[in-house]
N, C-alpha and C positions, 0 to 999 in steps of 0.2 A: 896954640890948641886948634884942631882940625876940625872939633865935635863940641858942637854946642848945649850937648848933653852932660859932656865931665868937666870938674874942675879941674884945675891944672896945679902944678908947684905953688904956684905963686898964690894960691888963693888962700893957702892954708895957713892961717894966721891964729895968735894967741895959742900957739899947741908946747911953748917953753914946757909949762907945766907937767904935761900929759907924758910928753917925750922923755924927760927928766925923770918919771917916776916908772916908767919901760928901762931906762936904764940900770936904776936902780934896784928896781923888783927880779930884772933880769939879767943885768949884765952889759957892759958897755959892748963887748966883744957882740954882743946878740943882737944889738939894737943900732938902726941906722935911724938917721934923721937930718942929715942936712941933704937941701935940692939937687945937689949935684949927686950924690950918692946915690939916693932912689929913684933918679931917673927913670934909670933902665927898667926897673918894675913898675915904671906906671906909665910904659910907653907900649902898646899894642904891637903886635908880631909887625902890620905893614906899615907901621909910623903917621898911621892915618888919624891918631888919637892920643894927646897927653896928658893923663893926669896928675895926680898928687894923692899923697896919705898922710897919716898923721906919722908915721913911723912905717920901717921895714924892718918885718923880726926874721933874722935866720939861724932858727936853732940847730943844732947837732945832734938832737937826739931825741926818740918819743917822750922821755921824762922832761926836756924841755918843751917841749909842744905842751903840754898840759900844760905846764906851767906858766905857759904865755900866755895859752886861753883864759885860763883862770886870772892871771891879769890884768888882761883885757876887760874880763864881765867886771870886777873889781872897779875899774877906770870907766866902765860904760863905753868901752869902743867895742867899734864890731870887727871882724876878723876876713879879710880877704884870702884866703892860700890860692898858691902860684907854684905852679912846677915850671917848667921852663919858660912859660909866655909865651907858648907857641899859637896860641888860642887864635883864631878867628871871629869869633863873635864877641871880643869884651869881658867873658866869661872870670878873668884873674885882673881885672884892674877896674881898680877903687872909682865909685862916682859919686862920694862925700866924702873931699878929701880933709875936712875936718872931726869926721865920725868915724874914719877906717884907718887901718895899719893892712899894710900887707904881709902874709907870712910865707917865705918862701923857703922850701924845701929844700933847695937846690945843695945846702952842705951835708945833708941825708942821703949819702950817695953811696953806701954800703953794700956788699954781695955778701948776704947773709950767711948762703948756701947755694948748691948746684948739684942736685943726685940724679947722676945720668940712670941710676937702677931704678929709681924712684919716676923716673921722667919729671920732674920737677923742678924749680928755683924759687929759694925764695930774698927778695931783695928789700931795701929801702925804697921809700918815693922818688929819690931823689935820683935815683940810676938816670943815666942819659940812654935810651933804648937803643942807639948805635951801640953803645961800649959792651952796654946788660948784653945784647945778641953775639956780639964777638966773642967775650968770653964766655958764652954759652956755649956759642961754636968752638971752643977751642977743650970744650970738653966732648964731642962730639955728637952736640945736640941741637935745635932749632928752635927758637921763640919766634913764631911768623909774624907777628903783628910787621909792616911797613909801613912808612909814611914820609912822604916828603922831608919833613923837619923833623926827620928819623939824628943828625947828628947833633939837636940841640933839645928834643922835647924830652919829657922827662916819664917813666911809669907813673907816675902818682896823679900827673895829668889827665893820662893815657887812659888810664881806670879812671879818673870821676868824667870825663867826657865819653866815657866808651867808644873810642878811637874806631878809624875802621879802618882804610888804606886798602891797597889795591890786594891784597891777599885772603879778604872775607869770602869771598863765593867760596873757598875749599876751606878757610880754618873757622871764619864768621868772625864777630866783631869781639872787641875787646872782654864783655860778658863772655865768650865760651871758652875763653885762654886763665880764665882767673880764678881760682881753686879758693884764697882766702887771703881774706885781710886784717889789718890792726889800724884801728882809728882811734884818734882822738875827738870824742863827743861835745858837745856845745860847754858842757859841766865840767870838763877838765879831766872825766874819767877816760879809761881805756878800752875799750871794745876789741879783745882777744880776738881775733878770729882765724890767725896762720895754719890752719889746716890744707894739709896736701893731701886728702882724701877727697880718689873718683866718689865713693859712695856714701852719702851722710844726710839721711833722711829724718833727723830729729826734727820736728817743728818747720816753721818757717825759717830761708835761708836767708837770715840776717844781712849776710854781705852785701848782697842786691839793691838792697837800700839804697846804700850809697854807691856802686856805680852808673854813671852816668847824672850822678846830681848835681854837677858840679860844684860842689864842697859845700852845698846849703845846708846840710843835714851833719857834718862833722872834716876831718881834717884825714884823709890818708896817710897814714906813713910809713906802712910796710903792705908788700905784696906779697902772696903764692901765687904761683901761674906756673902750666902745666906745658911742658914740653914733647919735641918730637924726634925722630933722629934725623939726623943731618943731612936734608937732600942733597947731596953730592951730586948728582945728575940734574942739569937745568939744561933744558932749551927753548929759546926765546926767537918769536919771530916779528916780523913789520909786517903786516899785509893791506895789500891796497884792491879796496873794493868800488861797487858803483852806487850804492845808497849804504844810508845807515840801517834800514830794511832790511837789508841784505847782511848787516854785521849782524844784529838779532837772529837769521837764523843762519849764520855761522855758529853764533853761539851753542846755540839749541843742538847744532851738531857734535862738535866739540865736547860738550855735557857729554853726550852718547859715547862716542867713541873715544873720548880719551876719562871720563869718569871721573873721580875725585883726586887725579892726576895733575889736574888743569888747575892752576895755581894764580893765573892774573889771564884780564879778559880787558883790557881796558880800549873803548874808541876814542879818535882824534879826529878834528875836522882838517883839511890841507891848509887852513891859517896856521896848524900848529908847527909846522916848519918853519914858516917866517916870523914868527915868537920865539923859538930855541933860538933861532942865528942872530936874533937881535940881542938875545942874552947870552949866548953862546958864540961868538961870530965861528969859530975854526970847529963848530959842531958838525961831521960828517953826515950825510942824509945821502943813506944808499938806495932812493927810491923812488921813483917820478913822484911830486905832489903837483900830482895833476888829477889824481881818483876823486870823488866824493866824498869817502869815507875810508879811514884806516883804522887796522885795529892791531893792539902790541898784546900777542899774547906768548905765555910760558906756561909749560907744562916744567911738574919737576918731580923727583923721586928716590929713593934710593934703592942697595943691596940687586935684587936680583929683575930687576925691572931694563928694558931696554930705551929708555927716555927716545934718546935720537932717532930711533928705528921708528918709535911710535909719532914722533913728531911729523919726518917724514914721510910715512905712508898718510896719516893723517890729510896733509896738505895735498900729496899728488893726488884725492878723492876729489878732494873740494875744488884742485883746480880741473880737473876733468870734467865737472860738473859746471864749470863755468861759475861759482857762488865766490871763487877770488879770485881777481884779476891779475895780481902783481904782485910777487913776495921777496921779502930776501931770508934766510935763518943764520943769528949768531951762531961763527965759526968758532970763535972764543970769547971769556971773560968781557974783557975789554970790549969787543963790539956790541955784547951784550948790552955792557955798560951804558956804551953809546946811544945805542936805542931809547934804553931808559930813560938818558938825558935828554932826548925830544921830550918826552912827556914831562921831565920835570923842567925842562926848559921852559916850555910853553906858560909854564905861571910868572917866571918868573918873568919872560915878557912881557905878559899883558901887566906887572908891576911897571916895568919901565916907562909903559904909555900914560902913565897916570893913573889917578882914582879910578875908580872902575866899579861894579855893580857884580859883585860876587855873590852865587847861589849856590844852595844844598840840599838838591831835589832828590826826592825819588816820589816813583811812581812805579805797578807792576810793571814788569818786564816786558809783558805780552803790549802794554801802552804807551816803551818808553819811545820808539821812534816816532808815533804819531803827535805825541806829548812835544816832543823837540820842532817837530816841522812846527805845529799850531803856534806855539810858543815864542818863535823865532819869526814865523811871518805877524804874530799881535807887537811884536818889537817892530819889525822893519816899519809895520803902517804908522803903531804909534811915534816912535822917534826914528824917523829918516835923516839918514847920515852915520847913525848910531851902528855900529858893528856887534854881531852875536858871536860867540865863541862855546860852543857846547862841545863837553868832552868828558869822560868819567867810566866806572864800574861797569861795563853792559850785566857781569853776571846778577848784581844784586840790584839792579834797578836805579839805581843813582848816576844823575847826571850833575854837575856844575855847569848849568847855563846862566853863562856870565855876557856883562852887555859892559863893549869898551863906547864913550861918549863921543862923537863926534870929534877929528880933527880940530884944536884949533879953537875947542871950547872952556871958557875962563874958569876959575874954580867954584863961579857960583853957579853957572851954567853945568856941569859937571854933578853938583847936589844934584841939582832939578829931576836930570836925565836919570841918575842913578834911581832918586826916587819914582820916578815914573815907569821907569823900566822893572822895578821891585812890583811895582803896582799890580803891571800888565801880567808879569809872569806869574804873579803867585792869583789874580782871577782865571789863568787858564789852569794853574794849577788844584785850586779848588774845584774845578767839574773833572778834573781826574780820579780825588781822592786823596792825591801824594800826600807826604808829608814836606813842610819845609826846611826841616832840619834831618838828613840823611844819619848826617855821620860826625857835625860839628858843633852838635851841641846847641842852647838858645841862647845864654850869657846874657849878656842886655842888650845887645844889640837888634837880635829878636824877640826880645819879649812882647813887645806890640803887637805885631803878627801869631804869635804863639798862645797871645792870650784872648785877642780876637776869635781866634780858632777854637778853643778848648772847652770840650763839651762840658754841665755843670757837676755831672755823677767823676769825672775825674776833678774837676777843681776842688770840691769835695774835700780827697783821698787825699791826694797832694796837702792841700792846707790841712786836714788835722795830723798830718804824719807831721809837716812841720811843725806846728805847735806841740806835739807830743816830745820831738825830740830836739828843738830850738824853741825851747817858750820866750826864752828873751831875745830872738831873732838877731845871735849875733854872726851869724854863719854865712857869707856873702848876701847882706841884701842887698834886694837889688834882683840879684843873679834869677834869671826863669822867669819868677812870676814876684809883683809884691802884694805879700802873703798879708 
């Protein structure tokens, strides 16, 4: 165990009983319980953390979901759901691993429907959002949500973390993609809600509730989410600038002149080069990383639009203007690809160098470069040796300023830093305003910081919504805030 905050496999002792009557009440085929088995669900996305649960329930259908819950309150456990694990902040794995079961979605993998007249889909939680988007493409239609751990996270995650990924500045975040849902409530009931209606102004919109809760308030298990038609035209470019200053108003331009065409807007520092080749070694880079500042953007489109003509004239403006210094534009697919792969490369580097101090800022737009420079020199002063790596969304104000620890630094040294570095950045973050969770959610990881933060007219709101609709608190505690 990495985190001195979860229990692990092994702690979870005298649970024969408990496990025995999950099987019984539900099914052998439903119920996991030995160590080796439920590893992988109580092992965090970066293996930075392992826990334990008292069981692993993976039902196959909304009628069993209730029926686990109900179980569950029955048994007095509380209830963990897990879509893929792709999580970030702790948010799907158990940290009383004699008082939790985890339940995960993941054999909930059903394409309900697909009405390309309707613009619509509606699926199970379980969908892998790679697969849910292909065969969505392959009826000639577009779910934009993207996200790195696009070939393993699941919708039902996707919606209780309200996802974002580099596609928000033109679609927005997982709330504006989600028409309606069907949950399972603390009580074992069903909360209907699969409506594919743009217009439904009855009352307050129920669904909201629960996303972005992550599963405190009930159990996802089926979506609607609203569709687009199929941008056939993309063009993607690398550009190499002299500040990040200067990417901001690239940005500002780009909004203008190419409109709600512009589909991903994302900067990279020139460390992120030497991060893809270290996770990538045969990854091509068609472009000095010698600039200050690069930014990978795509415009996209379809039917009667000229994507490439606008991409191009686009860019010969800006470089006329001297505002980019150095570009290349995807010829095809493939190099597209490749482009992209710097940017996903780049994480998966800084995973290689070790533990590392991952952040999920935002802050307005108009303060995100000066937010980066302050922020990046309160690191250098306070831990020297310590490397910054800042790179993220420009259109919607999110940065991930992440702090790799010194060379050569032991794992206990590694904590220190990480924590200190958490310290530094989130005091310059509070005289900005930002928030510290962008896009990934609080989980447990942040709840310290989150609840530090939170003024008392929302703590409020939160705690009686919780007690209204979890009075016996068996719906991730823990998770956010303890209620």
């Amino acid at each position: 165990m990495t985190s001195g905050v979860m229990g692990t496999v092994e702690d979870a002792k005298g649970l024969a009983e408990p496990r025995q009557a999950l099987r019984r009440m539900l099914g052998e085929d439903i119920v996991l319980s030995e160590a080796d088995e439920m590893l992988r669900y109580c092992r965090d996305w970066h293996g930075d953390v392992t826990s334990g649960a008292v069981a692993v329930i993976r039902p196959r259908s909304t009628e069993q979901v209730a029926a686990a819950v109900k179980a569950c309150r029955e048994l007095g456990l509380s209830i963990v759901p897990q879509g893929g694990n792709t999580g970030l902040v702790l948010g799907g794995i158990p940290d009383a691993p004699e008082q939790q079961v985890v339940l995960s979605l993941e054999r909930m993998n059903r394409i309900r429907k697909i009405d390309a007249d309707d613009f619509s889909a509606v699926m199970e939680a379980g969908c892998i959002l790679s697969e849910l988007k292909d065969a969505i493409a392959e009826k000639g239609m577009f779910f934009p949500l993207a996200l790195g751990a696009q070939g393993s996270c699941r919708i039902g995650g996707n919606v209780s973390t309200n996802a974002g990924g580099i596609n928000v500045l033109r679609y927005g975040m997982t709330r504006e993609l989600v028409l309606g849902l069907e949950v399972v409530l603390p009580d074992g009931s069903i909360f209907e809600g699969l409506s594919t209606l743009r217009k439904d102004n009855r009352g307050i919109d129920l669904k909201q509730l629960f996303i972005g809760a992550e599963g405190t308030l009930g159990i996802i298990t089926a979506v609607s989410v609203k569709l687009t038609p199929y941008p056939d035209q993309v063009a993607t470019a690398l550009l190499g600038l002299a500040s990040l200053e200067d990417a901001i108003k690239l940005y500002r331009q780009a909004r203008r002149d190419c409109c709600d065409l512009m589909s991903a807007f994302e900067f990279m520092p020139p460390l992120a080069f030497t991060l893809a080749q270290e996770a990538i070694p045969d990854l091509p880079v068609p472009i000095s990383a010698e600039y200050p500042a690069y930014v990978l953007m795509e415009i996209s489109g379809s039917g009667l639009v000229d994507i490439d003509d606008l991409m191009q004239r686009f860019l010969e403006g800006v470089m006329e203007e001297g505002l980019v210094v150095d570009g290349t534009i995807a010829a095809s697919q493939n190099q597209a690809r490749n482009l992209w792969l710097i940017r996903e490369g780049m994480n998966e580097g800084q995973a290689k160098r070790g533990a590392h101090m991952r952040t999920d800022i935002s802050v307005p737009l108009s303060d995100l470069a000066r937010f980066v420079e302050e922020a990046e020199k309160a690191v250098a002063e306070a831990l020297p040796g310590a490397v910054s790596v800042s790179y993220g969304h420009v259109g919607d104000g999110n940065v991930h300023l992440n702090v790799l620890p010194p060379d050569g630094s032991t794992p206990e040294e590694r904590v220190q830093c990480i924590y200190k570095a958490k310290t530094v950045v989130n005091e310059v973050l509070d005289r900005y305003t930002g928030s510290i969770s962008a896009e990934h959610g609080i989980g447990r990881l942040k709840r310290p910081d989150f609840d530090a933060r939170l003024p008392e007219t929302r703590r409020k709101l939160l705690t009686a919504l919780k007690h209204a609709i979890d009075p016996e608190m068996i719906m991730n505690p823990g998770c956010q805030l303890n209620f």
